[in-house]
N, C-alpha and C positions, 0 to 999 in steps of 0.2 A: 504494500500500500504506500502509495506516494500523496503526502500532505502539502502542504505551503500556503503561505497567503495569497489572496489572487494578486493585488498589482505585482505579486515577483514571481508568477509564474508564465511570463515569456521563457519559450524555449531555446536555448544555445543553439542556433542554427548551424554554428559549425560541425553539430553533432548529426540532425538530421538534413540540412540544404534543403528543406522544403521543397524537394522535388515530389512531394509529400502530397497534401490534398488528396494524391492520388498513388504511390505506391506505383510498381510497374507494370507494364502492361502485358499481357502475352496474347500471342495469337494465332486464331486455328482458321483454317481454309488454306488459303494460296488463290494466286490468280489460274495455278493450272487445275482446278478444280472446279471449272464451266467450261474451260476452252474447248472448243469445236462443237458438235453436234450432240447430243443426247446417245446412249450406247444400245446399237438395237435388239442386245439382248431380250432373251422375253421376259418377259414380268407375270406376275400373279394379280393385275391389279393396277389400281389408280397408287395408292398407298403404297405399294410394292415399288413401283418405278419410282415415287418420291423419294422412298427410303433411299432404293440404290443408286439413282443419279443426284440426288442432293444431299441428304441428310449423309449418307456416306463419305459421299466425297469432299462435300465443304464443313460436318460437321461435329463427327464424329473424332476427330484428334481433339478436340478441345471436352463432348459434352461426353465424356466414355465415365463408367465406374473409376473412383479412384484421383480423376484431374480436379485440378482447385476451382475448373470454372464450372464444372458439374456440380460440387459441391455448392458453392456461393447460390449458382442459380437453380441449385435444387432442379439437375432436369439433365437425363441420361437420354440420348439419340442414338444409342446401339438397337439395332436390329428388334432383338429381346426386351428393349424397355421402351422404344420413341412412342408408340402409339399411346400405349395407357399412360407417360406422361405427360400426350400433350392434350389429347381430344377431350373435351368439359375438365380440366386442370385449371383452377387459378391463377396466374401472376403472381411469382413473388417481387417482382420488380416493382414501387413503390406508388411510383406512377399511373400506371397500368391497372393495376390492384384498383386504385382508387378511382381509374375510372369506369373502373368493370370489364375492363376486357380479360378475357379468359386465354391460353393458351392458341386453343383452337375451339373457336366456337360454331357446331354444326350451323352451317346455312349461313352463317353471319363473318362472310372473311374481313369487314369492316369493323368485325369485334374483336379480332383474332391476331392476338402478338406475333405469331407465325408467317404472318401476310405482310402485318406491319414491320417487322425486321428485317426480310427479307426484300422488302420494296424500296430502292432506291430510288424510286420518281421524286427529280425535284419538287418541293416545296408539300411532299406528301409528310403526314404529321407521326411517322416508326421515329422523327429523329426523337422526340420526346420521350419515348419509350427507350434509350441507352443508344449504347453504340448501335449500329446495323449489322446486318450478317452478310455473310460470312466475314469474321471480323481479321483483320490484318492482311487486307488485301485492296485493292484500290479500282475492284468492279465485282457487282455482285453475282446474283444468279442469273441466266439469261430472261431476258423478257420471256419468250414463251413458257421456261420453267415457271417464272414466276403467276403468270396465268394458269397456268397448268395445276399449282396449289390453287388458287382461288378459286377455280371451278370446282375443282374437289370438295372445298371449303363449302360453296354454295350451294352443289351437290349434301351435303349429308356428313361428307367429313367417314365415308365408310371405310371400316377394315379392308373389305374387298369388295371383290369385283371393278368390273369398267365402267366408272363414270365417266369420265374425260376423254374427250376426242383425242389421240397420242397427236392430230399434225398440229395441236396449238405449237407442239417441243418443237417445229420445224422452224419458226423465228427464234432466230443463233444470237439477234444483237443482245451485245453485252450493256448491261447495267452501267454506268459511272456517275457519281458522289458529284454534287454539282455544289457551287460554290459560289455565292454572291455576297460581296464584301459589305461588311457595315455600315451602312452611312455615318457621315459627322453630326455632331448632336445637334437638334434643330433650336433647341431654346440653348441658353447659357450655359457651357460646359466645354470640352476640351474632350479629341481623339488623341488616344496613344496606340501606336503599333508597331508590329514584329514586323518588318519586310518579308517577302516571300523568300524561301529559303529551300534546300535539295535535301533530301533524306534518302543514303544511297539504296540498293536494292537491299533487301535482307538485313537491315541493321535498323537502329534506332537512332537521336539525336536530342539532346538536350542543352539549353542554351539562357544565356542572359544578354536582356541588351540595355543599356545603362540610359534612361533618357527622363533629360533636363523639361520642367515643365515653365521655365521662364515666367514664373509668377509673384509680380512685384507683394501683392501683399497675403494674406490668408485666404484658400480656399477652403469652401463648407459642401461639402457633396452628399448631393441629395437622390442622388441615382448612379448604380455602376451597373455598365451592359457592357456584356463580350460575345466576342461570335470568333471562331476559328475554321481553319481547314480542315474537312473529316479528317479523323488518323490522327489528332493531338490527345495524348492523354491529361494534357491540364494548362491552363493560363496561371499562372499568377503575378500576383504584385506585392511589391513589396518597399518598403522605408524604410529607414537606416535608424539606430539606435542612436544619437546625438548626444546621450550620456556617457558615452564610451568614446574615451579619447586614446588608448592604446591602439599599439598594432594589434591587427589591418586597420581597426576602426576610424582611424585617424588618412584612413585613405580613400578615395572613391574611385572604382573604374573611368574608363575612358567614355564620354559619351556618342555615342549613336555607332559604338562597334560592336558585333556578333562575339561574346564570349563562349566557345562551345566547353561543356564541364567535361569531356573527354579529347586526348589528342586522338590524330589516325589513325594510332596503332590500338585503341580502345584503353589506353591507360588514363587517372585520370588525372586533369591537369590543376595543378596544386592552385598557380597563380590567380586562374581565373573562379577556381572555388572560394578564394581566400574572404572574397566580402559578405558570402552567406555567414560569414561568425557574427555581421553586424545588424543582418533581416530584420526587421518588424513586419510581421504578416499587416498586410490591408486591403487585397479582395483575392480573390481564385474564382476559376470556376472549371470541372472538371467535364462538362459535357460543350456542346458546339455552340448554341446558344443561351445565355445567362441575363436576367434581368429582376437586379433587387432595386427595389426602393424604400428607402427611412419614412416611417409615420412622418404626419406632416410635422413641421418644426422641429426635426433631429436631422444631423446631418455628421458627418465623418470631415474634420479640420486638416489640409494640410497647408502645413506655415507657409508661409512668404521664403522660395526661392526652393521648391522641394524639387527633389528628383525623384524618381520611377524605378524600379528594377525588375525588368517587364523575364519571365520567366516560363519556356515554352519545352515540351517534352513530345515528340515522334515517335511512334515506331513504323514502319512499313518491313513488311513481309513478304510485298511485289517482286516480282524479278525486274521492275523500271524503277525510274526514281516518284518518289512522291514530293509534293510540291506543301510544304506546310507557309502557315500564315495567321495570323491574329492579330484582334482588332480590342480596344478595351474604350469605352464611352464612359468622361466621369461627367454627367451631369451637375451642374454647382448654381444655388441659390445669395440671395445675397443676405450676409448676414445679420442684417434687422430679420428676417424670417425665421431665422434660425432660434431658439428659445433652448435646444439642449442640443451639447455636442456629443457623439457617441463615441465608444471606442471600441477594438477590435478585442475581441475574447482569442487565447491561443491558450488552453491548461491540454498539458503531458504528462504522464507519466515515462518514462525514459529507466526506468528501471525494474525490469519483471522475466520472466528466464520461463521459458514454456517449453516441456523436458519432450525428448524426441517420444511419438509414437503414441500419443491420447491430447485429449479434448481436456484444456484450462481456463478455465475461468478466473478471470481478474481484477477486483476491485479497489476502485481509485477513489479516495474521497480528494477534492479540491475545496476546503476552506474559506467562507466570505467573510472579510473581513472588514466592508465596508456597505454602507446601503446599494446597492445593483439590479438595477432593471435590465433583463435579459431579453431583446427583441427576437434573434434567430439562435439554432442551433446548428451546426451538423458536427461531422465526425469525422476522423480518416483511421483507418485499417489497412491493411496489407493481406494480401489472396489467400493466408490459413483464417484469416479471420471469419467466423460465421457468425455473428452477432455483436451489437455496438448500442448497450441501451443506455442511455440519463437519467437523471434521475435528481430531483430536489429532496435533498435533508434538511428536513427542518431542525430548528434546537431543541428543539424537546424528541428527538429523535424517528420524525415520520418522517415517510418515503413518498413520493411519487415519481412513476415515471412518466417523462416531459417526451422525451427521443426513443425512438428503435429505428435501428439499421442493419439490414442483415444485406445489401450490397458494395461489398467491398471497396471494387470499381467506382461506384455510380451514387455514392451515399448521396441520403435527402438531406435536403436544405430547406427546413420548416423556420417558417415565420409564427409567431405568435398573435394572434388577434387582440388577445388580449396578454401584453409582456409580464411576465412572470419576475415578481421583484424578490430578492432577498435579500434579507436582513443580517447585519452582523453577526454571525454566529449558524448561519446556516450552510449548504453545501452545495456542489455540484459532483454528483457520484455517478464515475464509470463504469457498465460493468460489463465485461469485455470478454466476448468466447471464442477461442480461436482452435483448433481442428490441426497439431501440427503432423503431419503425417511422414514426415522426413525421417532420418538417422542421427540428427542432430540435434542437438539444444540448440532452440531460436531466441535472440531476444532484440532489444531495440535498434532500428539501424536503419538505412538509406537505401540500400537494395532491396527489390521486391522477391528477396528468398530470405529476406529481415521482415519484421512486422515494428508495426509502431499503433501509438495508444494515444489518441489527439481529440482534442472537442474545440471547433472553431464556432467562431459566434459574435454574433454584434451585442452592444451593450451601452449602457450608459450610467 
């Protein structure tokens, strides 16, 4: 159990480089996993030919017994387990869940996460629902596949037999991730962004680019919007600790240059990690498009002359290159509007040891030590983790829980209707389940074969 007051529990970035939010990515398909035509093998079936030219080939390296994304998202697509659980199955994706869509819902491919994941049509609304399928690859299933599900879908969603006309599979065009950059903010505010950048074939890329916001006096932000290039696993931002005058702290990168946190040979590179020792988290967001806004009269302060340290993570799995890019919108009011300023919540725990080969549960109590109104919440975990709940202690010793998170990936970021205030003497407790299935003892760290134990949050 890890204690502290809250104004001193910012975390040592040098420890984790907040590459964090989100933990690493991995990823199953490939791009040779649609290429060319459908296989004319014979099938048993509408469901039959699903399994074995899709779910086979794009998806079963990742959702098999035994892999971390099976686990997290509760859902095996081997042969032996895809149908019973995908057809009337619930979502556990957060989203989803909430809005009623089911796995696969007979008759209803418009209810159906399976449709939606799978459907890379610009501006169709799967991106809401998590990454898309097949994930680490930079086009999806073929168009006629992907009809080829939805008639099935609309069809009845049957074990067997021939629903589906087999010549929809005869349309070969491929799927690709379409991309329309953020607009600049239309009322009072300020764009910050990543330039377009290469992520070479089969590798990942993670990066910092350092940039000055030329702001003669204090900004109040009243809105942050982000949008990036499919294929990032997270934006963030970050401010610099200005009570820390030692080395590094007493240095700032160069502005408006690509910092990559590894050289070419994939080792990593000391100089350009060196300023995560001095991070102050101030927004993220881990899926493509992100859009919070402060109750009216609360806003996030940056002083007069701040700089950005805009923070961007790739992977691509393509055999081409992928083209990554972000975009961050800080909306800002003036501040006679402003009535309270908010601040960012970052409480850790950074010390907990989860012994190879069973399921641990971990609880964190974080200490308040001053009155705090808590406006959002969310979480970060790493891929053993299966559960992420919150939870308010009061001082006379009651609980509630405020947060659940059981997606690793893709945790929720709940707002409060009504902000949850506490009072000196009350808590914010983690309680953390993670599934390590390795030969080793896991414990806190920066790699996504490391787990970490994070509650991010606005506040005031």
């Amino acid at each position: 159990m890890q204690s502290g007051r809250f104004g001193q529990l910012l975390v040592p970035f040098r420890r984790i480089a907040l590459s964090i939010l989100l933990g690493g990515v991995s990823a199953c398909g490939g791009d040779a996993a649609t290429d060319g035509p459908p296989s004319s093998a014979p099938a048993d079936g509408t469901f039959a030919r699903i399994q074995r030219d899709i779910l086979d080939r794009s998806c079963v390296s990742c959702h098999r017994a035994g892999d971390a994304n099976a686990r997290q998202s509760q859902l095996v697509l081997t042969s032996d387990s895809a149908y019973l659980q995908l057809v009337g199955v619930g979502s556990v994706q957060q989203i989803a869940r909430a809005d009623g869509v089911t796995r696969v819902k007979p008759f209803r491919a418009d209810s159906s996460l399976l449709y939606h994941k799978l459907s890379w049509i610009p501006g169709h609304h799967s991106r809401d629902y998590g990454q898309l399928m097949p994930m680490g690859t930079t086009k999806g299933v073929t168009a006629g596949q992907l009809e080829y599900v939805r008639r099935w879908i609309e069809a009845g969603a049957p074990r067997s037999g021939h629903v589906v006309d087999t010549a929809v599979l005869a349309d070969v065009r491929l799927q690709s991730a379409s991309f329309t950059p953020l607009g600049a903010p239309t009322a009072a505010g300020l764009q910050l962004k990543v330039d377009s950048f290469a992520v070479s074939p089969g590798a990942e890329r993670e990066l910092f680019v350092y940039r000055r916001l030329g702001n003669a006096s204090d900004l109040y932000v009243t809105r942050i919007q982000s949008r990036m290039r499919p294929g990032s696993h997270h934006l963030l931002l970050y401010t610099f600790d200005e009570s820390r005058t030692a080395f590094p702290c007493n240095m700032r990168p160069t502005a408006n240059v690509v910092r990559d946190i590894r050289n070419a040979n994939g080792t990593v590179n000391i100089v350009n990690t060196l300023p995560m020792a001095c991070h102050v988290f101030f927004a993220g967001a881990m899926t493509q498009d992100f859009d919070y806004r402060f109750p009216p009269g609360v806003a996030l302060r940056l002083p007069a002359n701040t700089s950005l340290d805009l923070n961007v993570h790739y992977v691509n799995r393509a055999p081409i290159d992928l083209a990554g890019e972000a975009f961050a919108n800080l909306y800002t009011a003036d501040r006679s509007q402003v009535q309270t300023v908010a601040r960012t919540l970052n409480l850790a725990n950074t010390s907990f040891s989860l012994p190879p080969k069973q399921r641990t549960t971990v609880r964190t109590v974080f200490p308040i030590s001053v009155r705090t109104t808590v406006l959002s919440l969310t979480s970060h975990m790493h891929s053993m983790g299966e559960r992420y709940e919150i939870r308010v202690r009061r001082a006379d010793g009651t609980e509630t829980s405020v947060y659940v998170n059981t997606d690793w990936e893709h945790p929720g970021f709940t707002n409060f209707d009504t902000p949850i205030v506490l009072q000196p003497g009350d808590a914010l407790v983690s309680v953390v389940t993670w599934n390590n299935v390795t030969d080793r003892a896991i414990g806190f760290g920066l790699l996504s074969s490391d787990e970490m134990n994070i509650i991010f949050g606005y506040a005031y």
